[in-house]
Structures are given as C-alpha cells and as structure tokens.
C-alpha positions in Angstrom: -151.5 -48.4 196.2 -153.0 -51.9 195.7 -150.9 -54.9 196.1 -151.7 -58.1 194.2 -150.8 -61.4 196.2 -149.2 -63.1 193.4 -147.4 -61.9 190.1 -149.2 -61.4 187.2 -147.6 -63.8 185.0 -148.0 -66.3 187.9 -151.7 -65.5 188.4 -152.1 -65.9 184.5 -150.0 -69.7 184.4 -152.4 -70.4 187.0 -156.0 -69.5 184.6 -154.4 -70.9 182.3 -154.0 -74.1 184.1 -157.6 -74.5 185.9 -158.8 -73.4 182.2 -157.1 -76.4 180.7 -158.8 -78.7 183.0 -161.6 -77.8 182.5 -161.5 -78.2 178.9 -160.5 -81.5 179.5 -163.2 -82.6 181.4 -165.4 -81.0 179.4 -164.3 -83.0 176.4 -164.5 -86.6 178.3 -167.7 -85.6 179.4 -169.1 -84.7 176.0 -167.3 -88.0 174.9 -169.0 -90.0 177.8 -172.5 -88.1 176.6 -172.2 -89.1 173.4 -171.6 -92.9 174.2 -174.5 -92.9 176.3 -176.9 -91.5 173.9 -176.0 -93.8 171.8 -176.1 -96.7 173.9 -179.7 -95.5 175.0 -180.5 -95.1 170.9 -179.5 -98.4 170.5 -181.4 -100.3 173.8 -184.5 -98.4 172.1 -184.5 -99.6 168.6 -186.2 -103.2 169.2 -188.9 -101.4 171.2 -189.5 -98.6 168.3 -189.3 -101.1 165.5 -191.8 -102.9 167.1 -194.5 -99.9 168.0 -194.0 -99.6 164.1 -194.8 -103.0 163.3 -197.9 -102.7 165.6 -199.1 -99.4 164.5 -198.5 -99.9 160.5 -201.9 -101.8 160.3 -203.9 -100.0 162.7 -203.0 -96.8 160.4 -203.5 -98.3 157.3 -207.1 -99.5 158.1 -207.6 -95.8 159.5 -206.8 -94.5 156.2 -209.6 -96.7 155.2 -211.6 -95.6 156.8 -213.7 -92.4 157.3 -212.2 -89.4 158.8 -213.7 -89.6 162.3 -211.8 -93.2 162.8 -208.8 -91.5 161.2 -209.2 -88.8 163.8 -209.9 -91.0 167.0 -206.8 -92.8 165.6 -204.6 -90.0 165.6 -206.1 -88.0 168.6 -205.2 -91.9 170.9 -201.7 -91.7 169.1 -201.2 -87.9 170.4 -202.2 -89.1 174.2 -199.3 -92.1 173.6 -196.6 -90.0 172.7 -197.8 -87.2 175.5 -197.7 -90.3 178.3 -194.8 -91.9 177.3 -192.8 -88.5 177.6 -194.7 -87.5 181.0 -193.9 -91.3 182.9 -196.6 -94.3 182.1 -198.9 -95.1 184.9 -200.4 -98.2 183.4 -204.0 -98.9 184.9 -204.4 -95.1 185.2 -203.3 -94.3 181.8 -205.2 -97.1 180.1 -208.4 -95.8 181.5 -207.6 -92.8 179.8 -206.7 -94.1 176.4 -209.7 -96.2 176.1 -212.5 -93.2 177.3 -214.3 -92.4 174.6 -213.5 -95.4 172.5 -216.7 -97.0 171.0 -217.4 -100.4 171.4 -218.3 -102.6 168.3 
C-alpha cells in the first residue's frame, strides 16, 4: 500500500495556492510587458517619423525615375531594414550600403 505524505485535500489547497501565484505574476508581468512596449513605441516615433521625412523624396524621385534607380533604391532600403534588425556597425555597414552605388 502506498502512503501519500499529506492529505489530498491538503495537497490540492496547496496547487491551488502556488497556481494562484503564479497567475498573479503572470498578470503583473504581462502588465509590466505591455508598458514597456509601449514606452519603447513611443521613444521610437521621433526617429521613424523622421526616416519618413527623409525617405519620402528619395522615393518619390525613384518613382521618377527608371526602373533600375527604382531597383537600386529599394534593393539599399532592403539592406537598411536587414542591418538595423541585425545591430548597426557604422563604418562597416556604410561601406556596404554604398558598394555598387554609381557615382554622378
């Protein structure tokens, strides 16, 4: 016969008890989460608004022109977005955006 250390009811109470917690600090955490996103969506804005204000012309005077600029455009755009998700190394990474650019 197999004994069990504590009652059942008791073992139960005491689930019931760690589950709670847990469920509680779940919930502040997802609060806390939430509050920092949007603190972090908010510190971000200026700095979007402004790549917007800078790249507006630069696409509109792609659209202009033919579709290799367009491309070029787009394909420098692309390796932006891929290096400001990967970390920014800035002499490194300039180097790399400007290959293949042609000089006027």
């Amino acid at each position: 016969m197999l004994y069990a250390p504590e009652k059942g009811q008791d073992i139960r109470e005491k689930l019931k008890d760690v589950f709670d917690d847990a469920e509680e600090k779940g919930e502040k955490l997802g609060k806390e989460l939430k509050f920092a996103a949007s603190e972090i969506k908010d510190a971000a804005q200026p700095f979007i608004n402004e790549i917007e204000k800078s790249v507006k012309p630069v696409l509109s005077k792609a659209k202009k022109s033919g579709q290799d600029v367009q491309l070029q455009v787009m394909e420098k755009i692309e390796q932006l977005v891929e290096d400001a998700s990967s970390g920014y190394d800035e002499g490194k990474n300039m180097k790399k955006f400007f290959k293949g650019a042609k000089k006027k």
